[in-house]
C-alpha positions in Angstrom: 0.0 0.0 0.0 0.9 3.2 -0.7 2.6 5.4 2.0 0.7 8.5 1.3 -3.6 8.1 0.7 -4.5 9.0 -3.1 -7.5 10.1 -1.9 -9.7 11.4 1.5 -12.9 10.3 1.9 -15.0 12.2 4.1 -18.2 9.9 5.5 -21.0 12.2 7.2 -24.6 11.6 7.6 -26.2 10.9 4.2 -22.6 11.8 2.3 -19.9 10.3 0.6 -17.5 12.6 -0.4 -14.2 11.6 -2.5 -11.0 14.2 -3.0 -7.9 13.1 -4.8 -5.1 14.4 -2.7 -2.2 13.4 -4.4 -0.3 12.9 -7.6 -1.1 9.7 -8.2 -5.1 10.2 -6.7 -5.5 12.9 -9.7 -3.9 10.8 -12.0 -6.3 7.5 -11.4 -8.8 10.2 -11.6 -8.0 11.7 -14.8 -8.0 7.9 -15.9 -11.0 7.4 -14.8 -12.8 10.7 -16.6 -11.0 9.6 -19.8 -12.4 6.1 -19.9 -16.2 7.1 -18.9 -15.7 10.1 -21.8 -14.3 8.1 -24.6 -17.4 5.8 -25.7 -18.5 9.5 -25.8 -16.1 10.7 -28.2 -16.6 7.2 -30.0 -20.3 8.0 -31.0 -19.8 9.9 -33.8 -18.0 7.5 -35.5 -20.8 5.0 -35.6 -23.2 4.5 -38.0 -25.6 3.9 -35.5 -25.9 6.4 -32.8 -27.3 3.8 -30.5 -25.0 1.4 -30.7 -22.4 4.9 -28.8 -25.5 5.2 -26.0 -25.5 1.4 -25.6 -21.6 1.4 -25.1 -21.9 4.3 -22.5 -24.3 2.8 -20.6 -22.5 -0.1 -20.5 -18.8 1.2 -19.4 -20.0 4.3 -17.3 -21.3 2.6 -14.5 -18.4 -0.2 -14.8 -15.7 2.2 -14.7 -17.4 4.5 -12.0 -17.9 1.3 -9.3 -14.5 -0.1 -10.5 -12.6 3.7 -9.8 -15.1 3.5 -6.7 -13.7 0.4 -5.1 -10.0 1.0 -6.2 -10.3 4.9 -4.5 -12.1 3.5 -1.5 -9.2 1.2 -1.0 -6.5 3.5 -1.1 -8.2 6.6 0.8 -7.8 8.1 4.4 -11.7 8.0 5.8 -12.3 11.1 7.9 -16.1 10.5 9.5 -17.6 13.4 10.1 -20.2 12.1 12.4 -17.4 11.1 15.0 -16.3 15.1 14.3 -19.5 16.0 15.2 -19.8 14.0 18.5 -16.3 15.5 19.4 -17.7 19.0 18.9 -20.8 18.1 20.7 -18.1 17.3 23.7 -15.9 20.1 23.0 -19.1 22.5 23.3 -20.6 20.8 26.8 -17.6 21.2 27.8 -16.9 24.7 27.9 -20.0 25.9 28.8 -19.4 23.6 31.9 -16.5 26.1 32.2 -13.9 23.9 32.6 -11.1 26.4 30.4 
């Protein structure tokens, strides 16, 4: 495994949010956008205009839970609920007055 997280991953209530925060995070990214764009850029070149929608709708959602998985497995998770609850603490806390 890498020694620095392509990616942070922030988990909250109802959220998933994904950053590249490295090099080789934007990279995999850039990898990803190129292969859910090309079928895309393909279309054209078809004499059906179909058969391009059919390939899209086929490798989109492929490519975006494969990048998914692989960004998953390489990210630092921050949860935002647990930040939350810390807060909450922080907060009782000094309004116990206990500076």
């Amino acid at each position: 495994m890498d020694l620095e997280p392509r990616f942070v991953l922030y988990k909250g209530p109802m959220q998933y949010k994904l950053k590249p925060c490295s090099a080789a995070g934007w990279l995999s990214f850039a990898a990803f956008m190129v292969v859910a764009i090309a079928p895309v850029l393909i279309a054209p070149l078809l004499p059906e205009p179909l058969w391009g929608m059919a390939i899209w709708l086929i490798t989109f959602p492929t490519a975006f839970l494969i990048f998914w998985r692989f960004a998953r497995a390489r990210s630092r998770v921050i949860d935002l609920g647990a930040v939350e609850t810390g807060w909450a603490e922080f907060e009782a806390w000094k309004k116990r007055g206990k500076r």
